[in-house]
N, CA and C atoms as an extended XYZ file, in Angstrom:
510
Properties=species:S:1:pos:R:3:atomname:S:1:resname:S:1:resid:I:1 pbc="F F F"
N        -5.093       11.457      -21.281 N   UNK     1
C        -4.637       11.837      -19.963 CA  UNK     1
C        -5.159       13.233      -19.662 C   UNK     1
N        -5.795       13.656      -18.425 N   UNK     2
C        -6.372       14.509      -17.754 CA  UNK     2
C        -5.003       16.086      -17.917 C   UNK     2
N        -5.644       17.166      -18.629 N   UNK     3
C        -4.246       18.004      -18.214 CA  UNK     3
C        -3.405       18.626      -17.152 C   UNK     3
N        -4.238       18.147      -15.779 N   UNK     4
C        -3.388       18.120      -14.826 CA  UNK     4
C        -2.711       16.946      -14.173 C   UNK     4
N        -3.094       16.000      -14.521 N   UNK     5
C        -2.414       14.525      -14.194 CA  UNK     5
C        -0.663       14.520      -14.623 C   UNK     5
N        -0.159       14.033      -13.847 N   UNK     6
C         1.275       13.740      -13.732 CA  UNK     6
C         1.759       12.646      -14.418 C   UNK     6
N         2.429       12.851      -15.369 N   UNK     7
C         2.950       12.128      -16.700 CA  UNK     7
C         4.055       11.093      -15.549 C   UNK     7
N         4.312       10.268      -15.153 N   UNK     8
C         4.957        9.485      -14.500 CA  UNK     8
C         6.269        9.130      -15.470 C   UNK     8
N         6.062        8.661      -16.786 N   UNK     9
C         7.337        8.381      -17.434 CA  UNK     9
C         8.176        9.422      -17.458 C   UNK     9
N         7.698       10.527      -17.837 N   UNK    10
C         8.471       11.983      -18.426 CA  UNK    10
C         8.719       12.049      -17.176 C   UNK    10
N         8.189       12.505      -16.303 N   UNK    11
C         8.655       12.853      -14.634 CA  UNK    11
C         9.968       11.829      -14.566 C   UNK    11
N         9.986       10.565      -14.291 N   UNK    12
C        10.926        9.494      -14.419 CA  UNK    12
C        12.350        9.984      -15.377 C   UNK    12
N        12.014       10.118      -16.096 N   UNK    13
C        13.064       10.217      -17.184 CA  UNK    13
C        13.912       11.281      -17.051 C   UNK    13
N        13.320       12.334      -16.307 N   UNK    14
C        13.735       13.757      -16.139 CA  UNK    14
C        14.450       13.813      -15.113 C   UNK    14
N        13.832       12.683      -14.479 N   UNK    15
C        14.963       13.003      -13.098 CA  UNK    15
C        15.748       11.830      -12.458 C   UNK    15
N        15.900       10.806      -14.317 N   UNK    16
C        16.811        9.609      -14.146 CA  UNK    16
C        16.299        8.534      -12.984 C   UNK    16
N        14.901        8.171      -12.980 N   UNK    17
C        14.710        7.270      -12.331 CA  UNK    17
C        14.541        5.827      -13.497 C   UNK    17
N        13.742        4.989      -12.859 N   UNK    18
C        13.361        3.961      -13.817 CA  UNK    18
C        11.881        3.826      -14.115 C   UNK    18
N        11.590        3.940      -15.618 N   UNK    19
C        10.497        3.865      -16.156 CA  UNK    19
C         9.383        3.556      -15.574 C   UNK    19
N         9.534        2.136      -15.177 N   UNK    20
C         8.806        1.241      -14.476 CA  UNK    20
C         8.081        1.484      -13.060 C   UNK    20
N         9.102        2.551      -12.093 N   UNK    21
C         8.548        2.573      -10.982 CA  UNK    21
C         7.387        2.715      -11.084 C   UNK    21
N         6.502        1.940      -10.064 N   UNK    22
C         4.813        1.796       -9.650 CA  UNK    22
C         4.582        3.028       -9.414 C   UNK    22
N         3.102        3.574       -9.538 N   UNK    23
C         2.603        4.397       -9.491 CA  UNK    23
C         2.003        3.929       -7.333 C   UNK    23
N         2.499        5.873       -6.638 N   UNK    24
C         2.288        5.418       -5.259 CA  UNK    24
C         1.332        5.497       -5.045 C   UNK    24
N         1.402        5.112       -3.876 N   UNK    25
C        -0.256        4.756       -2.724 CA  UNK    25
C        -0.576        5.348       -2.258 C   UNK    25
N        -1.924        5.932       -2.610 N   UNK    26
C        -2.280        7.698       -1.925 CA  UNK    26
C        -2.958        7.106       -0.525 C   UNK    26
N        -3.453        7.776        0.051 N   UNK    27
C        -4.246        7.478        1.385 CA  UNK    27
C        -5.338        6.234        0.895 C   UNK    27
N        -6.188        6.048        1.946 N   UNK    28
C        -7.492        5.173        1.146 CA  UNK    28
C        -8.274        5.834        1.423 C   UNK    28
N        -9.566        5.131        0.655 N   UNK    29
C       -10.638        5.879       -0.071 CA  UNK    29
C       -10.493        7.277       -1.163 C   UNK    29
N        -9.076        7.449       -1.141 N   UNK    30
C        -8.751        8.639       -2.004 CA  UNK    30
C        -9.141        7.785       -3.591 C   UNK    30
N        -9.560        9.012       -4.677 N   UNK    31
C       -10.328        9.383       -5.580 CA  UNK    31
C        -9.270        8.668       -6.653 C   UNK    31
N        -8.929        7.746       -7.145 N   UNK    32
C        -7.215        7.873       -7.924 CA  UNK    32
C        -7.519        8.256       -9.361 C   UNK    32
N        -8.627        8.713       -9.931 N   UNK    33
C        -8.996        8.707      -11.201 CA  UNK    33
C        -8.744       10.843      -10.934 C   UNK    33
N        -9.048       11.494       -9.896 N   UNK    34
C        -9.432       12.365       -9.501 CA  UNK    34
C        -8.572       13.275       -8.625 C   UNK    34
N        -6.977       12.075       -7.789 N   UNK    35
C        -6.624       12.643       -6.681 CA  UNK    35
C        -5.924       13.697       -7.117 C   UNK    35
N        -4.936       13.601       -8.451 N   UNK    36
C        -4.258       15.293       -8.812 CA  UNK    36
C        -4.849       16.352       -8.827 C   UNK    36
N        -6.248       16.264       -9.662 N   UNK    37
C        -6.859       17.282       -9.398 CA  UNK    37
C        -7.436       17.917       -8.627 C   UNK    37
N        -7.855       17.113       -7.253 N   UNK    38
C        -8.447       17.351       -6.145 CA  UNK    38
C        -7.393       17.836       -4.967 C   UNK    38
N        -6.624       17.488       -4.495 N   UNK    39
C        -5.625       17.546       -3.385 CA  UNK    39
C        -5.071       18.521       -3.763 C   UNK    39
N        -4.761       19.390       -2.830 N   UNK    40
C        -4.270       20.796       -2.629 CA  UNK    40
C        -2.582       20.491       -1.838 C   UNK    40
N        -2.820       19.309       -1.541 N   UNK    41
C        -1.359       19.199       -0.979 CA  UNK    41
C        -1.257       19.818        0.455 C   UNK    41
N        -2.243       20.134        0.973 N   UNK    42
C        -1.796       21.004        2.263 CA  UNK    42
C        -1.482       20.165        3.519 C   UNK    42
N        -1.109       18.691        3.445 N   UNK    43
C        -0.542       17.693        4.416 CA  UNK    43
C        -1.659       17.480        5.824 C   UNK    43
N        -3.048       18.110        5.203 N   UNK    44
C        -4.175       17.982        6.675 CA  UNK    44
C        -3.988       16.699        6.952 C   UNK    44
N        -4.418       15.538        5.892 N   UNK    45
C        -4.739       14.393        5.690 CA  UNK    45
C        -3.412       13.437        6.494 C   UNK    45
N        -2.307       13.924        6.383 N   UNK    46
C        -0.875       13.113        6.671 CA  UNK    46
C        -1.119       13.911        8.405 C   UNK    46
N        -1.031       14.380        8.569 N   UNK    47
C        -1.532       15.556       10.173 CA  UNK    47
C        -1.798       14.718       10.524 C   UNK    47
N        -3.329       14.036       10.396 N   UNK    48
C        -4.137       13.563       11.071 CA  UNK    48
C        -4.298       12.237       11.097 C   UNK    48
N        -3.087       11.306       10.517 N   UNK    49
C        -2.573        9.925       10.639 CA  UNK    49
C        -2.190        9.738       12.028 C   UNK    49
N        -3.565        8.862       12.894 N   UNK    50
C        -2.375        8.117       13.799 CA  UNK    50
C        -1.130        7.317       13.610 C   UNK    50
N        -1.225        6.596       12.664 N   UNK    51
C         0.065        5.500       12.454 CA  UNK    51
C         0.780        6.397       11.655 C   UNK    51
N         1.078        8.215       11.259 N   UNK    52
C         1.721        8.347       10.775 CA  UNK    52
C         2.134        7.286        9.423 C   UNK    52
N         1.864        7.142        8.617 N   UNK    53
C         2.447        6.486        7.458 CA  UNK    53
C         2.148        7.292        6.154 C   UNK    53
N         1.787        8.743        6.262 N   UNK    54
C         1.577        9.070        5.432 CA  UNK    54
C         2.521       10.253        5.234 C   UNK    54
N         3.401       10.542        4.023 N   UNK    55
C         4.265       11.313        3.964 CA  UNK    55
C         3.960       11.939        2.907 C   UNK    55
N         4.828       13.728        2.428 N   UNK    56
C         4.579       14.017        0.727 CA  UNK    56
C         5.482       13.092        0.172 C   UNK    56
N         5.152       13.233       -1.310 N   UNK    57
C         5.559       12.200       -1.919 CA  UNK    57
C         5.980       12.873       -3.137 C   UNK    57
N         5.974       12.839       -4.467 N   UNK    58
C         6.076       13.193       -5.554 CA  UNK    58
C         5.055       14.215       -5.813 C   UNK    58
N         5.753       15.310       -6.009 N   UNK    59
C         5.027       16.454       -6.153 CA  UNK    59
C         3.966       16.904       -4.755 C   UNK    59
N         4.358       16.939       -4.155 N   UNK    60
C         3.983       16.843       -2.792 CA  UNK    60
C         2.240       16.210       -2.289 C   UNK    60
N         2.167       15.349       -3.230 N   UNK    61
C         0.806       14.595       -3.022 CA  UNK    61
C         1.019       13.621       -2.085 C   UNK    61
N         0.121       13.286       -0.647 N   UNK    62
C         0.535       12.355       -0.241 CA  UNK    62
C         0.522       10.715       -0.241 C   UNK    62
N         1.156        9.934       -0.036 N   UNK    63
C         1.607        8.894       -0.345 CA  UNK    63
C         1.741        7.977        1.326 C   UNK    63
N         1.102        6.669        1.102 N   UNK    64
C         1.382        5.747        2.629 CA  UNK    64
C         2.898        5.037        2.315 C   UNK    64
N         3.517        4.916        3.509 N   UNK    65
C         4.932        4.593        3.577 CA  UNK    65
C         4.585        2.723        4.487 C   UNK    65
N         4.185        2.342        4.043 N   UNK    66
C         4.278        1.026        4.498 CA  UNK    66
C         5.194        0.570        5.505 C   UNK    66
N         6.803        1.245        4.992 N   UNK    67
C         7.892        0.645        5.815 CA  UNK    67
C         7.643        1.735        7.101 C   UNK    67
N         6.762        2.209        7.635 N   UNK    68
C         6.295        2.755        8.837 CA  UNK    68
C         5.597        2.356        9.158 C   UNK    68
N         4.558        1.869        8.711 N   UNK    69
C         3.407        0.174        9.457 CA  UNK    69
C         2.638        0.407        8.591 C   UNK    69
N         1.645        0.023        9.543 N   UNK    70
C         0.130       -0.284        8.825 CA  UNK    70
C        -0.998        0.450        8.930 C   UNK    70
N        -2.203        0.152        7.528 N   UNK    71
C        -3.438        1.618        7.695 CA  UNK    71
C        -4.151        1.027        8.660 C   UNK    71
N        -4.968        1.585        9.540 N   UNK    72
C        -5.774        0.689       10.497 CA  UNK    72
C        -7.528        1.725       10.057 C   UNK    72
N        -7.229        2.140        8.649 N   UNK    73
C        -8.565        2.271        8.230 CA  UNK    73
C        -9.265        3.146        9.580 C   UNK    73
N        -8.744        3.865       10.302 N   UNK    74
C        -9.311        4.986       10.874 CA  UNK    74
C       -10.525        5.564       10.320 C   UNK    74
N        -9.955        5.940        9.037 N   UNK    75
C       -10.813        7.412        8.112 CA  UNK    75
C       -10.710        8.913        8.821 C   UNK    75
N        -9.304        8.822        9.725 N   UNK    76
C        -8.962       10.273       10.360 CA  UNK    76
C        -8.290       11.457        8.977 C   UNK    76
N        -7.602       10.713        8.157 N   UNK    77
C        -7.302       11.027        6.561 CA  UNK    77
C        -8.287       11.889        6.265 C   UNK    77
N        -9.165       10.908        5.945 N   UNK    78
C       -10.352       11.273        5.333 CA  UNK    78
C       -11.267       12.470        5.727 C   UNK    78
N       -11.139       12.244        7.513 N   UNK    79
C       -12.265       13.404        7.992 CA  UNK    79
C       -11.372       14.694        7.975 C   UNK    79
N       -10.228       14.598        7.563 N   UNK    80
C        -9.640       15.993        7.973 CA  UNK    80
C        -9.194       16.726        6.658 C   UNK    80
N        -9.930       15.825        5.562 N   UNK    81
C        -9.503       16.699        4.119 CA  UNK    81
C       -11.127       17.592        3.945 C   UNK    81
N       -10.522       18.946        3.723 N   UNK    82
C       -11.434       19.643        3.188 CA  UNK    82
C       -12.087       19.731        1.575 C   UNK    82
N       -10.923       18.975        0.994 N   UNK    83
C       -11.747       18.794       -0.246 CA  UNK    83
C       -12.109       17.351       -0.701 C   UNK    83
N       -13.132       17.346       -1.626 N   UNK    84
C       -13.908       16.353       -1.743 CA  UNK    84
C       -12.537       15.059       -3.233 C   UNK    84
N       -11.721       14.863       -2.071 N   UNK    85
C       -10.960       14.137       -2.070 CA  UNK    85
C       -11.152       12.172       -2.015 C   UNK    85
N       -11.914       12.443       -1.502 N   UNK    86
C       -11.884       11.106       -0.413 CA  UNK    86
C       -13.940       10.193       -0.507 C   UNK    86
N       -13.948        8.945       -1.191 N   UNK    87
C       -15.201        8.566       -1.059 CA  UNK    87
C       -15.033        7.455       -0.209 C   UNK    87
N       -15.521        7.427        0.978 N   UNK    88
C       -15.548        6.581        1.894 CA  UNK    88
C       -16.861        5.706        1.956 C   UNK    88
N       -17.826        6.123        0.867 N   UNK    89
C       -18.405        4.659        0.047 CA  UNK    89
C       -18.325        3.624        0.003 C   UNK    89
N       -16.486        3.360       -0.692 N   UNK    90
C       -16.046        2.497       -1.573 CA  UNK    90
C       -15.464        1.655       -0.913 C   UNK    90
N       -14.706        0.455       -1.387 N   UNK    91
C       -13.633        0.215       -0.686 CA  UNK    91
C       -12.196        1.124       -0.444 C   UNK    91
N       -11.937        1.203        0.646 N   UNK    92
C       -10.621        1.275        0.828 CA  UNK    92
C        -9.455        2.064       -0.361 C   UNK    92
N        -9.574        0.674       -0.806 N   UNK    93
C        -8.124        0.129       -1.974 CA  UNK    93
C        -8.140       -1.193       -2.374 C   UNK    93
N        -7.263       -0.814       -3.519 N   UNK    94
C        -7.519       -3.097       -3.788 CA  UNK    94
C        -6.207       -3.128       -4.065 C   UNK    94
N        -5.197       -3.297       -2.868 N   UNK    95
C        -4.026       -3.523       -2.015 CA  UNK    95
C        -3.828       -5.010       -1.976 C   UNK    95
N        -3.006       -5.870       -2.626 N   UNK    96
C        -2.544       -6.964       -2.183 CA  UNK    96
C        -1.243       -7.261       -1.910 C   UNK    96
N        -0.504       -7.903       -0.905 N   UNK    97
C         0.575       -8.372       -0.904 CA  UNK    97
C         1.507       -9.423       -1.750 C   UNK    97
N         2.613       -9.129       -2.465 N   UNK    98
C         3.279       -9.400       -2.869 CA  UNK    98
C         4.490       -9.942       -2.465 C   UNK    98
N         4.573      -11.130       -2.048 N   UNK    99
C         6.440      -11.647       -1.860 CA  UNK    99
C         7.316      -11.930       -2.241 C   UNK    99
N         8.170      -11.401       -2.303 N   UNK   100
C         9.455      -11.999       -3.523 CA  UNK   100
C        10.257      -12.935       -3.500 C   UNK   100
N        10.572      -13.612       -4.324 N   UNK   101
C        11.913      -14.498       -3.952 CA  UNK   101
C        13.174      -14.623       -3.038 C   UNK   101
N        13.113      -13.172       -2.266 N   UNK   102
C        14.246      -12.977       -1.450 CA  UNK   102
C        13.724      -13.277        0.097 C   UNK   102
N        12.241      -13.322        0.150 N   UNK   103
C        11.666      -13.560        1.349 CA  UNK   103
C        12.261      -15.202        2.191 C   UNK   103
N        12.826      -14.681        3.555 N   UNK   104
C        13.689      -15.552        4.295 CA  UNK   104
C        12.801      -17.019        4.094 C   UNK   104
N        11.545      -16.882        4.280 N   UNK   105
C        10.997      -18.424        4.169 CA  UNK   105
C        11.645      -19.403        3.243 C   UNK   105
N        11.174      -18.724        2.169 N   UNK   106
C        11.781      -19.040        0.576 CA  UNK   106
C        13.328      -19.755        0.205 C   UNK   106
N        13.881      -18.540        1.402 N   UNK   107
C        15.409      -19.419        1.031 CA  UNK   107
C        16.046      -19.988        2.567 C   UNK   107
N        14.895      -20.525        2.927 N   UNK   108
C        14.803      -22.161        3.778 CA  UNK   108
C        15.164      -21.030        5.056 C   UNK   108
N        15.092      -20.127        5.663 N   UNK   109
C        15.535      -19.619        6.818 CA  UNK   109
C        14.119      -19.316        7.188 C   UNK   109
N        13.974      -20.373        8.425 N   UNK   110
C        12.665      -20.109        9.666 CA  UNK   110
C        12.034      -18.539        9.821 C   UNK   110
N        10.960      -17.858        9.364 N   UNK   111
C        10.391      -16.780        9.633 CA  UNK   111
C         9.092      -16.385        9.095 C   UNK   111
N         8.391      -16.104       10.336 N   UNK   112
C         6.993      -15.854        9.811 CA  UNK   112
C         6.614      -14.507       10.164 C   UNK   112
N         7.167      -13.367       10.142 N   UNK   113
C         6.884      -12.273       10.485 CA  UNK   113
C         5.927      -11.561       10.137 C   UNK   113
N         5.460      -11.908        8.476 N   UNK   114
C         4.442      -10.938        8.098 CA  UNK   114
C         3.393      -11.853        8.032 C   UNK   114
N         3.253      -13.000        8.852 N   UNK   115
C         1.871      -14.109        9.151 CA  UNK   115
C         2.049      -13.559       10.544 C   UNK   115
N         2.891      -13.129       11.198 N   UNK   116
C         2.598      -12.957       12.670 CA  UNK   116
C         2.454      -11.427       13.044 C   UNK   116
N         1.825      -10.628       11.518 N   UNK   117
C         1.868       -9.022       12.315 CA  UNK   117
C         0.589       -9.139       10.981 C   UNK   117
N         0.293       -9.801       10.381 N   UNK   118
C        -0.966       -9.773        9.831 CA  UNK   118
C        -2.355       -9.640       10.661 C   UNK   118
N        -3.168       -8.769       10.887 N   UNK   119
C        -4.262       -8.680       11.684 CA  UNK   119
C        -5.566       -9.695       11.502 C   UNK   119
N        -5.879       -9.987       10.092 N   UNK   120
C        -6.956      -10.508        9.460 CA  UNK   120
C        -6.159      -11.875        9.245 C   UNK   120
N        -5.104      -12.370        9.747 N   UNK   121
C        -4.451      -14.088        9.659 CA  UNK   121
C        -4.832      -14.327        8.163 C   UNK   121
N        -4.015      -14.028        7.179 N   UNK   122
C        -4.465      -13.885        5.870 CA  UNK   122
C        -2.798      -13.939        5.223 C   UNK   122
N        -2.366      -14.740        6.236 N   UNK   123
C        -1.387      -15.042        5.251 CA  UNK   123
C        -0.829      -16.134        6.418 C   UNK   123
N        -0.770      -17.465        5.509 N   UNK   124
C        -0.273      -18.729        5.373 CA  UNK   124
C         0.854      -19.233        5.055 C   UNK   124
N         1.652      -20.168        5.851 N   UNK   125
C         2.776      -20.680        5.133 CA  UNK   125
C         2.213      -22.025        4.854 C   UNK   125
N         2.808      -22.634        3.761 N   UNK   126
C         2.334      -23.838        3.014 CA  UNK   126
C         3.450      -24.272        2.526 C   UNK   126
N         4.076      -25.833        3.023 N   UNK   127
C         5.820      -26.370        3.026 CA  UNK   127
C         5.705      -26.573        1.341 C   UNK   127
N         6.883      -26.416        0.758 N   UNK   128
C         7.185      -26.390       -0.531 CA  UNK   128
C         8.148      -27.359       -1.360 C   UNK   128
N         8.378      -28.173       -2.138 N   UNK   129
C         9.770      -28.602       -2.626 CA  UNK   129
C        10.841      -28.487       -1.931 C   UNK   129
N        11.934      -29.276       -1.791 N   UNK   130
C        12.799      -28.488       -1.337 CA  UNK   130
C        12.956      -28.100        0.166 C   UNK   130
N        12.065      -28.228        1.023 N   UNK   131
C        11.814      -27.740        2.262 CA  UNK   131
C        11.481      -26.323        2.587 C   UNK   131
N        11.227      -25.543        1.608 N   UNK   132
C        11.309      -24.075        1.846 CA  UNK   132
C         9.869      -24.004        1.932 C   UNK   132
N         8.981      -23.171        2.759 N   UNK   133
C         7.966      -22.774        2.699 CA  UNK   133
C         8.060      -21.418        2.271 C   UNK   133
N         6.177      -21.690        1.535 N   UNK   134
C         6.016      -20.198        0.548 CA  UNK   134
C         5.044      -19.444        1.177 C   UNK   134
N         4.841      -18.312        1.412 N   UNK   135
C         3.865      -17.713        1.800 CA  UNK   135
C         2.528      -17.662        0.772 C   UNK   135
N         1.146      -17.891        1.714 N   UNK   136
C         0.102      -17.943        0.729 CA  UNK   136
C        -1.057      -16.644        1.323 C   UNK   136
N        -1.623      -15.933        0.439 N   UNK   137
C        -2.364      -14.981        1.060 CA  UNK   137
C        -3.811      -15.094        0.305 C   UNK   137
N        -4.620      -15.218        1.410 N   UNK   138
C        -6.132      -15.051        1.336 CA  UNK   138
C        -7.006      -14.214        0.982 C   UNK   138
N        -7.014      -14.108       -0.338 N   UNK   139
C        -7.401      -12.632       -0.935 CA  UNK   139
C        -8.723      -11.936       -0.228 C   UNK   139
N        -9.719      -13.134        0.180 N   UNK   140
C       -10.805      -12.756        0.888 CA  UNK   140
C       -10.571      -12.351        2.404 C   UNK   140
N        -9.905      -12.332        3.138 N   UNK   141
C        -9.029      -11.833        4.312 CA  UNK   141
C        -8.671      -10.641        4.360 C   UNK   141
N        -7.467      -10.252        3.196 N   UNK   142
C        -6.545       -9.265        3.494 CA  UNK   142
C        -7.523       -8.048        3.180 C   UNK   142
N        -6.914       -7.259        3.637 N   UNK   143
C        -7.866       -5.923        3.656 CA  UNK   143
C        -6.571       -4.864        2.673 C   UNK   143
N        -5.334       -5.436        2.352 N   UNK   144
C        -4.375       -4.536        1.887 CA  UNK   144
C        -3.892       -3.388        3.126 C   UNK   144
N        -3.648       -3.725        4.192 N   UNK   145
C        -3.454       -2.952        5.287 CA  UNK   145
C        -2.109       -2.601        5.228 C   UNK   145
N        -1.149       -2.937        4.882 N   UNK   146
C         0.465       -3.711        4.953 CA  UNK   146
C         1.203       -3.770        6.056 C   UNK   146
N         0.252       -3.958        7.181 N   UNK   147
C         1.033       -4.681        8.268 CA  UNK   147
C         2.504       -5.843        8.039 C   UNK   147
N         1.996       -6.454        6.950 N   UNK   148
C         3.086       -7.642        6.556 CA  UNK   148
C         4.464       -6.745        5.925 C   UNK   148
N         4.159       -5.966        5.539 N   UNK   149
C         5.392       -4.916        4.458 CA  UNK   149
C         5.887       -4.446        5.528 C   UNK   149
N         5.651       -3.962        7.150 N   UNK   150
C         6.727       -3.249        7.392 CA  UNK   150
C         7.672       -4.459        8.639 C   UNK   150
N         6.563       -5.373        8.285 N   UNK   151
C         7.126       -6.648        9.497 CA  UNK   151
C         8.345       -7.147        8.905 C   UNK   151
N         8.129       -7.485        7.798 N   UNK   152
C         9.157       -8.225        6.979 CA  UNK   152
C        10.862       -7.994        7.081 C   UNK   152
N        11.606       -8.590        7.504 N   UNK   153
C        13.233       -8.032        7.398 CA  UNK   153
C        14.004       -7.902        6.566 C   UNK   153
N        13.851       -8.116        5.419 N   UNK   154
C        14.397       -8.017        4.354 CA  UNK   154
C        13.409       -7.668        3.099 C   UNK   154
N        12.650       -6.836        3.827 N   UNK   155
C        11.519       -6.121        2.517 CA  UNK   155
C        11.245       -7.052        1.437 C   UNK   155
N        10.947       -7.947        1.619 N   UNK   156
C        10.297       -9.337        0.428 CA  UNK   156
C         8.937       -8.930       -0.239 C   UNK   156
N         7.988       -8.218        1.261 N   UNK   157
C         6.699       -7.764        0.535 CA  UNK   157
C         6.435       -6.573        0.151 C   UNK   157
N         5.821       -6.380       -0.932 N   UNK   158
C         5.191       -5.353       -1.255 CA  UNK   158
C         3.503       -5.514       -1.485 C   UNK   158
N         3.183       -4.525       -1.297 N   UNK   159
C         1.916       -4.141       -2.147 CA  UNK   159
C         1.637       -4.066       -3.423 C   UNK   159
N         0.775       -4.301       -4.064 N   UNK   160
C         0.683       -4.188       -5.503 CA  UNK   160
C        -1.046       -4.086       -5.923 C   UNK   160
N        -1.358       -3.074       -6.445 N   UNK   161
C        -2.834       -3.331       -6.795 CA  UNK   161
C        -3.041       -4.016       -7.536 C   UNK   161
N        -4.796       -4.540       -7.361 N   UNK   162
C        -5.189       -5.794       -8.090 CA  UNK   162
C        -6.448       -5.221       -8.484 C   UNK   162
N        -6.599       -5.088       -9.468 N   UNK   163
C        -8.310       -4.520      -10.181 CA  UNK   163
C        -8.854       -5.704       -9.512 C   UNK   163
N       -10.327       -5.153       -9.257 N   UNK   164
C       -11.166       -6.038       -8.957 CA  UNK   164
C       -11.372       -6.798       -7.789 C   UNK   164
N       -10.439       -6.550       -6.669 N   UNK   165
C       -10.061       -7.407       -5.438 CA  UNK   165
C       -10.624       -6.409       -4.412 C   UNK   165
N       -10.811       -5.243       -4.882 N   UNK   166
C       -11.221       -4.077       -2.994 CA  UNK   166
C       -12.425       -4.669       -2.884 C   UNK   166
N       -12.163       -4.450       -1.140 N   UNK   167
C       -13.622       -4.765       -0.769 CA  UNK   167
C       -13.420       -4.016        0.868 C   UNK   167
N       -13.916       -3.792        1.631 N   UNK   168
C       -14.281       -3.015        2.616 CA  UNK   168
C       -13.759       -3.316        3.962 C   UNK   168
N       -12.999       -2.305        4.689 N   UNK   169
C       -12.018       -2.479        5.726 CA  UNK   169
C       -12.920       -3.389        6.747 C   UNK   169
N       -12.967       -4.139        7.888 N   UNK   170
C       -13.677       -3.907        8.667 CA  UNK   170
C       -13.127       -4.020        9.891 C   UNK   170
């Protein structure tokens, strides 16, 4: 581990959270091998969010808040960090959606909210056992935007990275 990188367990432990919590979601195209050491924290990057979704976060690095909407891949983030933070090269992020068992479809109650605030139609319902439909998502579609995460009413989705899945906003 890098000696300025942020020990996440010890941080956790210290301040009685749970082990486990996921590591957050910095802006996109941000550096994640690189972002502690690079980011100065000075909130340009969160400034210059139209959709606002970007807040400090842990240790005041910033972090996207999903349950405030969605990235629409601007790159206003990006143009307004002065340090070499940010490779807009790359993809994005490799952002996929996640639904949980508590998602209303699931437990037979009519709702398609995060198929109907999805931009790239990259997420499917498909009828299941039982009568419950499951949500299905199109890995080649989604861009990891999380339009679906802040649609949702009972927070079912999350984000979750997937090695190997980024590929380029468009």
């Amino acid at each position: 581990m890098a000696a300025d990188a942020i020990d996440r367990g010890r941080r956790g432990f210290l301040r009685g959270c749970a082990a486990s919590t996921p590591a957050p979601i910095h802006p996109p195209w941000s550096r994640p091998a690189f972002f502690t050491s690079l980011c100065t924290r000075c909130g340009a990057c969160a400034d210059a969010c139209p959709e606002t979704i970007l807040r400090p976060g842990d240790g005041g690095y910033p972090e996207v808040d999903f349950a405030r909407g969605e990235c629409s891949f601007c790159g206003a983030c990006a143009d307004a960090c002065a340090e070499p933070v940010f490779d807009r090269t790359a993809a994005p992020w490799s952002l996929r959606p996640v639904v949980a068992p508590s998602c209303l479809a699931v437990q037979r109650v009519v709702c398609r909210s995060c198929r109907d605030a999805c931009p790239e139609s990259a997420i499917a319902f498909r009828p299941a056992a039982g009568g419950a439909a499951h949500a299905r998502i199109d890995d080649d579609a989604c861009t990891g935007c999380g339009a679906c995460v802040a649609a949702c009413p009972v927070g079912a989705v999350t984000l979750n990275r997937q090695p190997g899945t980024a590929r380029h906003a468009t």
